[in-house]
C-alpha positions in Angstrom: 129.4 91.2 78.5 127.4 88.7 76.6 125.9 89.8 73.4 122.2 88.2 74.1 119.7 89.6 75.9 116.9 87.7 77.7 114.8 89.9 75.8 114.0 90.5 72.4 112.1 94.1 72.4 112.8 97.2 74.5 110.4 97.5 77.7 110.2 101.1 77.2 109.5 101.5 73.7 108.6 98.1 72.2 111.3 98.2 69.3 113.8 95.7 68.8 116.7 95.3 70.9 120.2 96.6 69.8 124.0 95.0 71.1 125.0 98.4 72.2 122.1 99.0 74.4 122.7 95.5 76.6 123.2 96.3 80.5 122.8 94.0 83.7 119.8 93.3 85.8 120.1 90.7 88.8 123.1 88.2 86.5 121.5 88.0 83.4 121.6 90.6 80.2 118.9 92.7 79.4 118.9 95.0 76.4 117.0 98.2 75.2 116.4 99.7 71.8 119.3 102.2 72.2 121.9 102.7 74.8 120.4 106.5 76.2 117.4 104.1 76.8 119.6 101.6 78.7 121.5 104.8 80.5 118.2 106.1 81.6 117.2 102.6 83.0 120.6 102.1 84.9 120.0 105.5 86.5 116.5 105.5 87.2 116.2 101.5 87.8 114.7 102.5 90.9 112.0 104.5 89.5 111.3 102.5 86.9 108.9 100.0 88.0 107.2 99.0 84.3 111.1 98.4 83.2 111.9 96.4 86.1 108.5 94.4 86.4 109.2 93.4 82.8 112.5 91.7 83.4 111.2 90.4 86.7 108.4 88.6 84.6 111.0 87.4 82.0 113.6 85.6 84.4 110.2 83.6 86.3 108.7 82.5 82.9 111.6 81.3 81.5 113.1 80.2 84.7 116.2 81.7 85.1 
């Protein structure tokens, strides 16, 4: 897995990311402040929406 996520701060909490919370979301890395956070995201991705939304918004500004 690539050690950079396309985001800098957890969507849940607003802290910093951590390389042990990084996780997948539609081909690119995303990360979380802690890898419970992640778990609960790769569990619950569905309902998640504010998680989800935020990445969504990350890969059209930056064009990926």
């Amino acid at each position: 897995m690539v050690d950079t996520a396309i985001n800098k701060y957890c969507p849940r909490s607003g802290k910093a990311v951590v390389p042990d919370s990084l996780t997948e979301y539609k081909g690119l890395t995303v990360g979380f402040c802690n890898p419970g956070c992640r778990d609960d995201f790769a569990q619950n991705v569905s309902d998640r929406p504010n998680d989800t939304n935020y990445f969504d918004v990350l890969i059209k500004e930056n064009n990926l």
